[in-house]
PAZAPA-4460 file (N, C-alpha, C; in steps of 0.05 Angstrom, whole numbers, plus 32768, in hexadecimal, padded with zeros to 4 digits):
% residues 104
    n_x    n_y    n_z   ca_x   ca_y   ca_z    c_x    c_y    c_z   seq   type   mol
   80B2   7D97   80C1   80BC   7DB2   80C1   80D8   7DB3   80CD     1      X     A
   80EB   7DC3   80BF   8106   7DCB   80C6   8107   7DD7   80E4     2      X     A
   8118   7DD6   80F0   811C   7DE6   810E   8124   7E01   8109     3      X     A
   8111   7E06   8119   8110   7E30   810E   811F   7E38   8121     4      X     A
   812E   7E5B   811C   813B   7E5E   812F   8147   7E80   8123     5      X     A
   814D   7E85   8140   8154   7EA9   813A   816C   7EA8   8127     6      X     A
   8172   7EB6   810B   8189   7EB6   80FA   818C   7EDC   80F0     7      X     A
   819E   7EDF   80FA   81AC   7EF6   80EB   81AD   7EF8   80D6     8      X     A
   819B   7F0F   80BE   819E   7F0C   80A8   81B0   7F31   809B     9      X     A
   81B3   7F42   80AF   81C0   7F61   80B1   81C1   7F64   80CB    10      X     A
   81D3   7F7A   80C4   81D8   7F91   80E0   81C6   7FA6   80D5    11      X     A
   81BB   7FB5   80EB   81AC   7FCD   80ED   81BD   7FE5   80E3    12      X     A
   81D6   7FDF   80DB   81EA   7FF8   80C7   81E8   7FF1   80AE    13      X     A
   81DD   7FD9   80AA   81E7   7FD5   808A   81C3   7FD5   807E    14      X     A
   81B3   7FE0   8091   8198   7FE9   8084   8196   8005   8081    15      X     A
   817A   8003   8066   8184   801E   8059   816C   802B   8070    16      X     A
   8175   8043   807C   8169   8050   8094   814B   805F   8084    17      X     A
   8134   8055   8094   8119   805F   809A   8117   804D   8078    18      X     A
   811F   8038   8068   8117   8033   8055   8113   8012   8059    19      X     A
   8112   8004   8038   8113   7FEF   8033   812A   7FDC   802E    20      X     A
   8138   7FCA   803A   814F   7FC1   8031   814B   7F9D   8025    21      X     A
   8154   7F9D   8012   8157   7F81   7FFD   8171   7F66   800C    22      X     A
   815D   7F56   8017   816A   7F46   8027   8174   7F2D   801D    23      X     A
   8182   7F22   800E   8183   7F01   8007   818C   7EF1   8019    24      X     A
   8176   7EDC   8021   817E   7EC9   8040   817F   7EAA   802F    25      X     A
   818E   7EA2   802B   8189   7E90   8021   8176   7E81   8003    26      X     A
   8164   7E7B   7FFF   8157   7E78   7FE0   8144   7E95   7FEB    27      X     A
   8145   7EA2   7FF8   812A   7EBA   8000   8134   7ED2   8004    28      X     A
   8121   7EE2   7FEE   812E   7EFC   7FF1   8117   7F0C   8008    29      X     A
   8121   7F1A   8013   8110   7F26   8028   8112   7F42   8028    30      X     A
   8103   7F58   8028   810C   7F72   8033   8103   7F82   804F    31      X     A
   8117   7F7F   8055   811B   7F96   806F   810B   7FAF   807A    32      X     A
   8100   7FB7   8080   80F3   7FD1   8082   8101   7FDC   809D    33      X     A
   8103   7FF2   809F   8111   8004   80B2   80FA   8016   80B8    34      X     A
   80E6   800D   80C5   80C2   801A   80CB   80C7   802B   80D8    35      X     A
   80B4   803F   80D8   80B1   8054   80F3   80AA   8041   8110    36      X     A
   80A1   8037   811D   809B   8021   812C   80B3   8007   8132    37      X     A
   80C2   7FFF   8118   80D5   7FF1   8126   80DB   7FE3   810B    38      X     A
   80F8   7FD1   810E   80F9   7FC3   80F7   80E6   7FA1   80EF    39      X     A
   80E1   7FA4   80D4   80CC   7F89   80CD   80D4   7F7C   80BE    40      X     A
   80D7   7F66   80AC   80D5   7F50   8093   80C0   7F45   808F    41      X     A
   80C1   7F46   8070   80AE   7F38   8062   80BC   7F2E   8041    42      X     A
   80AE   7F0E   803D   80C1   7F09   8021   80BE   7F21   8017    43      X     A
   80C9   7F2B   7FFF   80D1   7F45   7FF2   80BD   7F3F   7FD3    44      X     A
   80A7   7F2F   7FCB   80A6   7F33   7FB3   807E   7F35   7FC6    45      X     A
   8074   7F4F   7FB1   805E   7F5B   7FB0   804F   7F39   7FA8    46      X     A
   8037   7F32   7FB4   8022   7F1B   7FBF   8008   7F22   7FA0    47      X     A
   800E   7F3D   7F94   7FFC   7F3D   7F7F   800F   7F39   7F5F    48      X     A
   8029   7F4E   7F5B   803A   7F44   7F40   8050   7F3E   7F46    49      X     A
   8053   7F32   7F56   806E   7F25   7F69   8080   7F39   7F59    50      X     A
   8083   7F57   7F58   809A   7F62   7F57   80AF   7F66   7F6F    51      X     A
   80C4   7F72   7F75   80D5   7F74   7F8F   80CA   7F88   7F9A    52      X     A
   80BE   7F8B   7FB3   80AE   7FA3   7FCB   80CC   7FB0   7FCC    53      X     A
   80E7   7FA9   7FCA   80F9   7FBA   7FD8   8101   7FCF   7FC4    54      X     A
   80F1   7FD2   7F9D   80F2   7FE5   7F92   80DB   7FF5   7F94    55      X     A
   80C7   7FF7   7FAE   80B0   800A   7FAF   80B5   8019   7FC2    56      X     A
   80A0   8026   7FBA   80A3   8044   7FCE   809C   8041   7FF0    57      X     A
   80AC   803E   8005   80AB   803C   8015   80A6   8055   802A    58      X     A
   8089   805B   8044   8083   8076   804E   808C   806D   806A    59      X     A
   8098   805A   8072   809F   8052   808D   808A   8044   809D    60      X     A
   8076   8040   808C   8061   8029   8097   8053   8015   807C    61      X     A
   8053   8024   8070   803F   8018   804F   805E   8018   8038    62      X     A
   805D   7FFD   803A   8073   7FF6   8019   8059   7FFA   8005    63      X     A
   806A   8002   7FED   8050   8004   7FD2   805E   7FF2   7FB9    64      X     A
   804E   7FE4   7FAF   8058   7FCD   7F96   806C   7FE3   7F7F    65      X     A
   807C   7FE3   7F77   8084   7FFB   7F5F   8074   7FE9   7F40    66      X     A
   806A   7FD5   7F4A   805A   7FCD   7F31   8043   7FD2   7F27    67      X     A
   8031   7FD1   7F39   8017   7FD6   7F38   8006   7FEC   7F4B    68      X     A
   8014   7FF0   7F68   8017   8000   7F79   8007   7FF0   7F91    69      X     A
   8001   7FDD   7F92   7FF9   7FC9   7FA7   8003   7FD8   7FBC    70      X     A
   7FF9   7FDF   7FD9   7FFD   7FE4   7FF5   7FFF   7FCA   8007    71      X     A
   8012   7FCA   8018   801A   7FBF   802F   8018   7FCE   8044    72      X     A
   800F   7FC2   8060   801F   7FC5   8071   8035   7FB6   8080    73      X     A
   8045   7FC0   8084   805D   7FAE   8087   8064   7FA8   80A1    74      X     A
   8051   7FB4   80BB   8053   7FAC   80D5   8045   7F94   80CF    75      X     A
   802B   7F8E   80C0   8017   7F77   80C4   8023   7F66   80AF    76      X     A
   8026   7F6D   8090   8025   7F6B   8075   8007   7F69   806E    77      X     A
   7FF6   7F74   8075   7FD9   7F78   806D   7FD5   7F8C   804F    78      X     A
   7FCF   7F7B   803B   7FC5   7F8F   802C   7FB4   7FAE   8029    79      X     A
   7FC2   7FBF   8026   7FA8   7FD9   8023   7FA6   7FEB   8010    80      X     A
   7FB1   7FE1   7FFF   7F9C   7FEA   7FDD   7F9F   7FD1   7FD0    81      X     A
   7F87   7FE0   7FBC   7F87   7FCB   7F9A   7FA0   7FCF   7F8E    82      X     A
   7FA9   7FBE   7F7D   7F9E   7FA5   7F7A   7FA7   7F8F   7F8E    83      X     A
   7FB8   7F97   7F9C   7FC8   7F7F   7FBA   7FA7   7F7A   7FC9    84      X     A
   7FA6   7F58   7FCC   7F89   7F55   7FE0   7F9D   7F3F   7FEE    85      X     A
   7FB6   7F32   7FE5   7FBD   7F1C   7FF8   7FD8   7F25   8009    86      X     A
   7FD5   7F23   8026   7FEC   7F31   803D   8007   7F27   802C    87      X     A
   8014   7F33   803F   8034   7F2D   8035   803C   7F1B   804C    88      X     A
   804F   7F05   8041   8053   7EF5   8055   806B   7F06   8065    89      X     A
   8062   7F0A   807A   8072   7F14   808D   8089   7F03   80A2    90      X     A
   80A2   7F0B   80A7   80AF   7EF3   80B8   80B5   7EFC   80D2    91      X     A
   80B0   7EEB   80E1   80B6   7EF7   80F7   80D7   7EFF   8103    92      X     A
   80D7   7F15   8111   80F3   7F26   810F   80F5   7F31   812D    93      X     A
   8116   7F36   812E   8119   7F41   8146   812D   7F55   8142    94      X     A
   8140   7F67   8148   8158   7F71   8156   8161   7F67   8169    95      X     A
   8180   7F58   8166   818E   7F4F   8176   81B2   7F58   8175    96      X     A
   81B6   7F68   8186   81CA   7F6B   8183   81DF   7F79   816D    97      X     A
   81C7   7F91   816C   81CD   7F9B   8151   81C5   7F90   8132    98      X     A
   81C5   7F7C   8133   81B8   7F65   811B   8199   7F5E   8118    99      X     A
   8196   7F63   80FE   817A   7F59   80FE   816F   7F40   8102   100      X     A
   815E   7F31   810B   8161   7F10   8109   8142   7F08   8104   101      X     A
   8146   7EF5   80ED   8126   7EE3   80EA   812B   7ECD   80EE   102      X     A
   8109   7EC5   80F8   8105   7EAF   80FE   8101   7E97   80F0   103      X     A
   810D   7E89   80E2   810D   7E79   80CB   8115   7E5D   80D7   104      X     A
***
């Protein structure tokens, strides 16, 4: 395994506020969520029609698939509707310094 470590992938200005933002980190696209609760990441493609979660309807806790309408939650990435049954891989994240940072 590669040496993991805190990386800056935005600033907290260049997310889209209380929404979803489309992250490319390298070969991984990730999206952003700006939660009621705090900011999260998770890869960005829906775990049931791998469409992009950062074109669904986002309520500030539940992303929704715009494909099929699969539910997330995006503090856990726990599935909570049909047809989504497998979590979203979630990454672990911080705020630092204005900047968002995952743990990769």
């Amino acid at each position: 395994m590669k040496n993991r470590k805190w990386q800056d992938i935005i600033s907290l200005d260049e997310l889209e506020k209380g929404d979803v933002t489309n992250v490319k980190f390298g070969t991984k696209n990730l999206a952003v969520y700006d939660a009621k609760d705090g900011i999260f990441v998770s890869l960005s493609r829906c775990t049931h029609g791998a469409a992009n979660l950062c074109d669904g309807y986002f309520d500030g806790i539940h992303i929704e698939c715009p494909l099929h309408q699969g539910l997330f939650d995006v503090r856990t990435g726990e599935a909570k509707a049909a047809p989504a049954r497998v979590r979203l891989k979630m990454i672990p994240s911080r705020v630092q310094n204005n900047m968002v940072q995952v743990y990769i």
